[in-house]
C-alpha positions in Angstrom: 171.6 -139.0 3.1 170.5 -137.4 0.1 167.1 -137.3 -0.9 167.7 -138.1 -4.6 169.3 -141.9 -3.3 167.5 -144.4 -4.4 165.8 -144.1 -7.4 165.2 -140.4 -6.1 163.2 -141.5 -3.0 163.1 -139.3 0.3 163.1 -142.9 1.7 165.6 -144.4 -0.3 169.0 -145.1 1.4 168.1 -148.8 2.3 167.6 -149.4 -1.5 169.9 -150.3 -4.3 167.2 -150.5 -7.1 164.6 -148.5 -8.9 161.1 -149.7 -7.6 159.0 -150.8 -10.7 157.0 -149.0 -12.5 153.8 -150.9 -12.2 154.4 -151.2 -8.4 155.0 -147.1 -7.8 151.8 -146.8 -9.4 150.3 -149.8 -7.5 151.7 -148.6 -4.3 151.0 -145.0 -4.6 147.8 -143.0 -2.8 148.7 -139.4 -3.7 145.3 -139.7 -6.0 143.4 -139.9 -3.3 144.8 -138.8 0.0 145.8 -135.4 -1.6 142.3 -135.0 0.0 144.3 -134.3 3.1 146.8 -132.0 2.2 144.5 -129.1 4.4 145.1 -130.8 7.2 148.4 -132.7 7.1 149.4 -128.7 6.8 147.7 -128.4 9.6 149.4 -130.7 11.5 153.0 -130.3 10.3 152.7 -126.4 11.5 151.6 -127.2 14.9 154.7 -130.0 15.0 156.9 -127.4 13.7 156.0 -125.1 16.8 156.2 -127.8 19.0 159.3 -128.5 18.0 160.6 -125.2 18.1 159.4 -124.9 21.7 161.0 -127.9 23.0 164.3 -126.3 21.7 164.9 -128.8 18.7 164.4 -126.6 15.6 165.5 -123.0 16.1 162.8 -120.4 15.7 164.2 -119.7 12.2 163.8 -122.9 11.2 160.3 -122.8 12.5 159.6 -119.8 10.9 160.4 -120.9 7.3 158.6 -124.0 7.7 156.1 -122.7 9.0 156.1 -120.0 5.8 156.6 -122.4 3.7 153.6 -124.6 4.8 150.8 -121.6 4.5 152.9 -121.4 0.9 151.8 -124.9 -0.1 148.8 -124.4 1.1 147.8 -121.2 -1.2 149.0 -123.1 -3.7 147.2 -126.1 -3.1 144.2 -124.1 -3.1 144.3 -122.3 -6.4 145.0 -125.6 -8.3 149.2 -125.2 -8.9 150.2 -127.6 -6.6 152.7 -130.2 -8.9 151.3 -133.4 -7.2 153.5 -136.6 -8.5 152.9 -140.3 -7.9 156.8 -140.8 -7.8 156.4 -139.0 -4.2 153.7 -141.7 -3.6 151.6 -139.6 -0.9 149.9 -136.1 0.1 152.9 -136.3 3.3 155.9 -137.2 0.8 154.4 -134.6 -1.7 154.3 -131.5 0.7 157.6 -132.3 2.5 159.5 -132.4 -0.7 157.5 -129.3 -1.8 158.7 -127.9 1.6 162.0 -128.8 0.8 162.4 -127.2 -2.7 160.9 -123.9 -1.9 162.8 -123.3 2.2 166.0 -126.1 1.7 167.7 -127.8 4.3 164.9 -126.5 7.4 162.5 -128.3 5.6 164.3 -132.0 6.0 163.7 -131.3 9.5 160.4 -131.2 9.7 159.7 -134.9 9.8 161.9 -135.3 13.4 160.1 -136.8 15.8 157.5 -138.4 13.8 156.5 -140.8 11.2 154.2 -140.8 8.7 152.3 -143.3 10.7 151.2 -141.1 13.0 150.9 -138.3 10.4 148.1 -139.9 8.4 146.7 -141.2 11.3 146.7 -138.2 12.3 145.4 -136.4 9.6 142.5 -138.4 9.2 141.1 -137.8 12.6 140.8 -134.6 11.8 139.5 -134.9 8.4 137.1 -136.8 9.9 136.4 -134.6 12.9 135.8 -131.7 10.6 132.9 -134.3 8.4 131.5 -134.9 11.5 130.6 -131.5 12.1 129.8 -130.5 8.5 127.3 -133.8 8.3 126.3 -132.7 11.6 125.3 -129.4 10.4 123.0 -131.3 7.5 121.5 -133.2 10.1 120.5 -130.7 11.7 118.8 -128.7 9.2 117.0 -131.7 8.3 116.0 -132.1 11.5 114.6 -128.5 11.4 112.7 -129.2 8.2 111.0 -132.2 9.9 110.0 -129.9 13.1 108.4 -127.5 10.4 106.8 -130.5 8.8 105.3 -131.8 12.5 104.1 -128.6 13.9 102.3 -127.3 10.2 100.8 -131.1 10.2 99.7 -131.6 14.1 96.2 -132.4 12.8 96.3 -133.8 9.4 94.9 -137.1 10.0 96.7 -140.1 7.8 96.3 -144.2 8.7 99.1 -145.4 10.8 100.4 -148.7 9.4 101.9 -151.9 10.8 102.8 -154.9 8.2 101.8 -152.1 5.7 98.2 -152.4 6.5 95.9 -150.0 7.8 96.1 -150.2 11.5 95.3 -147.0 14.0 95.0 -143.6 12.9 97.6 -141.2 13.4 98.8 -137.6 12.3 101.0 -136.6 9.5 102.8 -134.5 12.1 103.8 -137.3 14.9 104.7 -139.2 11.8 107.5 -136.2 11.2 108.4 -136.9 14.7 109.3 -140.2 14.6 111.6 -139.3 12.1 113.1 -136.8 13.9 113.3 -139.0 16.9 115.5 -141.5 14.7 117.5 -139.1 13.2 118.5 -137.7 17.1 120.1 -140.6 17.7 122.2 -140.5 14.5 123.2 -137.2 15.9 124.2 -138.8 19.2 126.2 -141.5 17.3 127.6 -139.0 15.4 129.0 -136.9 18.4 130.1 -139.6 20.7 132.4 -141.5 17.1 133.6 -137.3 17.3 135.0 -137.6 20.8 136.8 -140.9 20.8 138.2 -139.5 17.3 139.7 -136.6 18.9 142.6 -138.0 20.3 145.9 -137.4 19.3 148.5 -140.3 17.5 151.5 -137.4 16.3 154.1 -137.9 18.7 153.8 -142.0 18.3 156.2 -141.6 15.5 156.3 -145.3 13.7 154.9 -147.5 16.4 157.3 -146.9 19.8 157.2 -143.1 20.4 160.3 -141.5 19.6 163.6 -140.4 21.7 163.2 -136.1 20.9 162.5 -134.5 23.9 158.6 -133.8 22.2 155.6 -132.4 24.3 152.6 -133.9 22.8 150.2 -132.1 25.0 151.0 -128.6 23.4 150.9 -130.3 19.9 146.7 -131.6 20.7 146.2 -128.3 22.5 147.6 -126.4 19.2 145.3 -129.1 17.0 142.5 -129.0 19.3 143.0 -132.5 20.3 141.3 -133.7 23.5 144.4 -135.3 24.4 147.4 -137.5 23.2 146.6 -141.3 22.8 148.4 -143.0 25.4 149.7 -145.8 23.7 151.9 -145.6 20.5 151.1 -148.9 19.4 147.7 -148.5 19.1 148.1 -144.9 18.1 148.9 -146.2 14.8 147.5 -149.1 14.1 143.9 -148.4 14.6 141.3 -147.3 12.3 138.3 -148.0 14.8 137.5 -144.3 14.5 136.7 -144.3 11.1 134.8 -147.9 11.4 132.4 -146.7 13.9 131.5 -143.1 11.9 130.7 -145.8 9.0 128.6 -147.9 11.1 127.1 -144.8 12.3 126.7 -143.4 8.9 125.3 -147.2 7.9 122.6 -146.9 10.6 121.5 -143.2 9.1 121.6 -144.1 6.0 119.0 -147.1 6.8 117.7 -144.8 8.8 117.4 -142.5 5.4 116.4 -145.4 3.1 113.1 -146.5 5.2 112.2 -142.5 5.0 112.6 -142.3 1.2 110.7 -146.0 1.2 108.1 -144.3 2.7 107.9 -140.9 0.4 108.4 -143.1 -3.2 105.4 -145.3 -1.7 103.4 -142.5 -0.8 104.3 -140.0 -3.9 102.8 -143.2 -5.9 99.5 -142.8 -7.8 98.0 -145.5 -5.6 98.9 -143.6 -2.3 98.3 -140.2 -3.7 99.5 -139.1 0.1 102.4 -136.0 -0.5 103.7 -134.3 -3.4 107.4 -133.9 -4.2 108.1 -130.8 -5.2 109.4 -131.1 -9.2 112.7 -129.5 -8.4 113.3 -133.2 -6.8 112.1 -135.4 -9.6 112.1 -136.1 -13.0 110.4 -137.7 -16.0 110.5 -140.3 -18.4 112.0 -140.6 -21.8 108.8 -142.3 -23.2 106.0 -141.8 -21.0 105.2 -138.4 -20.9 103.1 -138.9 -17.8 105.5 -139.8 -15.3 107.4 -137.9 -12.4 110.0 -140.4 -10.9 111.1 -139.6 -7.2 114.3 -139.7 -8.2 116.1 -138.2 -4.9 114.4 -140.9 -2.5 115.1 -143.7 -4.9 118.9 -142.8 -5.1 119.4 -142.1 -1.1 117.9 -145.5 -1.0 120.0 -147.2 -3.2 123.0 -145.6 -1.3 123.0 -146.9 2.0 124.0 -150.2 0.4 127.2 -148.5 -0.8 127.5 -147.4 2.7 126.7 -150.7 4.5 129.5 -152.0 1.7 132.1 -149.2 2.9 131.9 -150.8 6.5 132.0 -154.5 5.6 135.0 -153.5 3.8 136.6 -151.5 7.0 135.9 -154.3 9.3 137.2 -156.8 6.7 140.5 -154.7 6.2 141.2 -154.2 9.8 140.4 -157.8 11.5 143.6 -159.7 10.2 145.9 -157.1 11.1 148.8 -157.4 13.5 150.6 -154.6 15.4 151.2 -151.7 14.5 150.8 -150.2 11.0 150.6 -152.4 8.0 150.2 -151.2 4.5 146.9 -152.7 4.3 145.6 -149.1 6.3 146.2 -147.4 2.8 142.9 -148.8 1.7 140.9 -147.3 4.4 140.7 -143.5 2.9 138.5 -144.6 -0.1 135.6 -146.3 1.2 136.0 -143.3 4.2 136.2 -140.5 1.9 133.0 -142.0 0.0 130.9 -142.6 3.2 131.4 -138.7 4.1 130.6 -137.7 0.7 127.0 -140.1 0.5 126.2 -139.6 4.0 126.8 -135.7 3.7 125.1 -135.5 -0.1 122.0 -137.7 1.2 121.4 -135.2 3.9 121.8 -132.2 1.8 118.8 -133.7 -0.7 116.9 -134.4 2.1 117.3 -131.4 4.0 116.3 -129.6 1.0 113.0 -131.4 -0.2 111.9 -132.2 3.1 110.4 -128.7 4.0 108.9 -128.6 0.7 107.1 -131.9 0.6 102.9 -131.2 0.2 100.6 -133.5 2.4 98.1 -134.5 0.6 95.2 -134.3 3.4 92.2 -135.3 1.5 93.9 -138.3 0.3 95.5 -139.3 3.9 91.7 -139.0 5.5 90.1 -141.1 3.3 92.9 -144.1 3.4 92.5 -143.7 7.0 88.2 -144.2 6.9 88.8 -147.0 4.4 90.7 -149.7 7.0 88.7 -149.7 10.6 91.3 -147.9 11.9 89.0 -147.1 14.5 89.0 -150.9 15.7 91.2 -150.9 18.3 88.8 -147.5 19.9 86.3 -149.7 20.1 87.8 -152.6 21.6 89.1 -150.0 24.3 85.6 -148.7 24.4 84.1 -152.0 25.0 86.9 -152.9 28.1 86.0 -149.1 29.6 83.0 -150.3 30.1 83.8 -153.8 31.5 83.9 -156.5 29.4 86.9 -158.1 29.4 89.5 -157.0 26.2 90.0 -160.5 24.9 85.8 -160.4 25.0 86.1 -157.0 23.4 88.7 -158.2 20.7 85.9 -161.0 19.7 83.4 -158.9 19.7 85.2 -156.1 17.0 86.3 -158.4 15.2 82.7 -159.6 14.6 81.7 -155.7 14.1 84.7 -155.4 11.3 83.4 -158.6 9.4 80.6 -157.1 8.8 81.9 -154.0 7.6 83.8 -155.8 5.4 80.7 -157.4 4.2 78.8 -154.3 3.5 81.2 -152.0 2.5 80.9 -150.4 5.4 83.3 -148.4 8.0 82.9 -149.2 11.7 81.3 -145.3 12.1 78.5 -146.2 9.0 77.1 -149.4 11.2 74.4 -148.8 12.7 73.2 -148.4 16.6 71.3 -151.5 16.5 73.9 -153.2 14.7 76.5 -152.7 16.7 74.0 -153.6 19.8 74.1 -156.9 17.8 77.3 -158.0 18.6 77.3 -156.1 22.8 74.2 -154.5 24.8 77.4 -153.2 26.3 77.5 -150.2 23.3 75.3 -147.5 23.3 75.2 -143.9 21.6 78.2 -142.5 23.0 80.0 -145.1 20.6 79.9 -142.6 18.0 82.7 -140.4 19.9 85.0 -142.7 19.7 84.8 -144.3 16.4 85.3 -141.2 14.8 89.0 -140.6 13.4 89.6 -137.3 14.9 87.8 -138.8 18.1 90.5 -141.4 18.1 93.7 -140.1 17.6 93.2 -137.1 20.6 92.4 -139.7 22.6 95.9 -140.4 22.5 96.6 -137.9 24.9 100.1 -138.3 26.8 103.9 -138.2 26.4 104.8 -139.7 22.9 100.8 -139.9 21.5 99.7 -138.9 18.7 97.2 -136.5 19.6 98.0 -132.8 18.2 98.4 -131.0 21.6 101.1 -133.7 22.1 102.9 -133.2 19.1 102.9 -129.3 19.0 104.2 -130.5 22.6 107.0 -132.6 21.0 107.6 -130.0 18.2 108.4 -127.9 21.6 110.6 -129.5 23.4 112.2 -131.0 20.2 113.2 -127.4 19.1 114.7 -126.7 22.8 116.8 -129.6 22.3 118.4 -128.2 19.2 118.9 -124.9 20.7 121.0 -126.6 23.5 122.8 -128.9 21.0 124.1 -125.3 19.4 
């Protein structure tokens, strides 16, 4: 069957009519998934010596394929690639490429598959490969944030819950808990790697195929765990790519509540880091102004991501067995969830290092709230009164503070006497703000020794993670 029957289609011996314009257009993904065209190369070589091996192209065949391939690819990659919609995809692009430049060889190159289980293919190692790049961001992010912890193990700031003062903490074991976050979007990340790995080429439409193919040497040659063992779902499913997005939607929140955190703290009314410039910019009118424009945008793109994987699961939950054409609309929203997730990292891993603590600032916010409340509760139960007694008891102590315009350390002896005989002198110790946070002493506390600790073992876990 020629490949100029109908309407000049590779596919077109069933047909008797040109397809219509609007609908080639309509129809066609070449715009998008030439994004691929790396790695359906890839793939096709590695079938191409697979099916040289198993004795159904000749070696000559596979060597001008094979030629012809690396070919494409150069050309590809120096921009002189003649992509056309009328070929509809990257797949049908390249093969009739193929086909031009090395003749009848090149026709056989599709045996034994389908281009099911090519793009299928294809983009689980597209996305293996954005795993490991994103990865790599991560990473250095996470390296940034380690620098961050270990420069700030003392710099005292207030710790918040419902965004009001709460317990004093350090600027350092707030870097932590960053990190901390962040090393579980790494784990995400690698465990959505190793269920991608795994082969569909060799599934060929949906039933396998009748060649005498040996789908083993084809993962091993694409450095595939292994084959998926059912050609069905080899196919059909795009979980893969819906649980990178949900993992990528769950670091990108995780991303948002950070850059929440540096736009409220950059403010004039926090005063608490500086962005370096290189990271902002100004206003058009008031000449005073320096916007946080990274942490704002990262931000306002984890709702594009979040909307990237309603849009997956929405796409894949109606579909039946095996492929449907519906799957064509899952390379967009995946594409752009790489792109943010890697470009938001990037930013972040850039700025982070560079970000100035403000410790002046961070010490007095945290003198300004009774942070030290809580010490004294604890104080009050070390010495035997009961905490829900103790609770009362501070609580009585802060009212008056708040009274007098006064922090828990500027009351007097006698006036804290007022409220428990229990306190005496010593009291002093622990309402101080230094006195406080390194009495947080263990695994996961705030005190500095712990954190440096942290920053320690942190670092190690890195180094085994390569």
């Amino acid at each position: 069957m020629s490949e100029e029957s109908g309407g000049g289609k590779i596919w077109g011996g069933r047909f008797t009519e040109e397809t219509d314009a609007f609908v080639k257009a309509f129809t066609a993904s070449v715009e998008f998934d030439r994004r691929l065209a790396r790695h359906d190369i890839e793939g096709s070589i590695a079938h191409a010596r697979m099916l040289a091996r198993t004795g159904i192209l000749s070696e000559a065949e596979r060597d001008a394929i094979v030629d012809g391939l690396e070919a494409i690819g150069g050309e590809i990659e120096q921009g002189e690639f003649p992509w056309s919609v009328e070929l509809e995809d990257v797949h049908m692009n390249i093969e009739a490429r193929l086909t031009a430049r090395i003749g009848d060889a090149g026709k056989k190159l599709h045996t034994g598959r389908s281009r099911n289980d090519q793009v299928a293919t294809d983009i689980r190692m597209f996305l293996r490969d954005a795993i490991d790049a994103i990865l790599g961001e991560l990473r250095r992010l996470q390296r940034g944030l380690l620098e961050q912890a270990e420069r700030e193990a003392d710099t005292i700031m207030p710790g918040f819950t419902h965004l009001q003062v709460a317990q004093p903490v350090t600027f350092g074991h707030h870097m932590m808990a960053w990190f901390e976050m962040l090393e579980r979007d790494a784990g995400r990340l690698i465990d959505c790697r190793r269920r991608a790995n795994v082969m569909p080429l060799g599934a060929a439409a949906l039933a396998g195929t009748s060649y005498p193919i040996d789908r083993h040497y084809t993962a091993e040659l694409l450095g595939f765990d292994r084959p998926a063992e059912n050609s069905l779902d080899a196919v059909s499913d795009r979980d893969f790519a819906i649980e990178f997005t949900a993992a990528s939607a769950i670091l990108l929140m995780h991303l948002s509540r950070f850059s929440e955190e540096l736009i409220v703290w950059s403010s004039a009314q926090f005063g608490f880091i500086e962005l370096p410039d290189r990271f902002c910019t100004g206003s058009s009118i008031m000449p005073q102004k320096k916007n946080p424009d990274v942490p704002e945008l990262v931000r306002g793109k984890s709702g594009r991501v979040f909307g990237h994987l309603i849009g997956l699961l929405t796409l894949m939950k109606a579909q039946p067995l095996a492929y449907n054409k519906d799957n064509q609309e899952d390379k967009e929203p995946l594409f752009d969830t790489v792109d943010t997730v890697h470009h938001c990292l990037r930013a972040f891993a850039d700025m982070v290092p560079a970000i100035l603590p403000r410790r002046d600032r961070m010490l007095a916010a945290a003198r300004s709230g009774f942070s030290t409340a809580t010490d004294l509760a604890d104080y009050l139960v070390r010495k035997g009164l009961p905490f829900r007694d103790a609770h009362e008891v501070v609580g009585r102590a802060v009212r008056l503070g708040v009274e007098t315009g006064r922090d828990l350390a500027e009351l007097t002896l006698d006036e804290l006497r007022d409220f428990s005989p229990l306190i005496d002198e010593e009291v002093y110790q622990v309402l101080t703000l230094e006195g406080s946070v390194a009495a947080r002493d263990h695994v996961g506390g705030t005190a500095p020794g712990q954190v440096r600790a942290a920053v320690s073992r942190a670092r190690r876990r890195l180094e085994e993670a390569g």
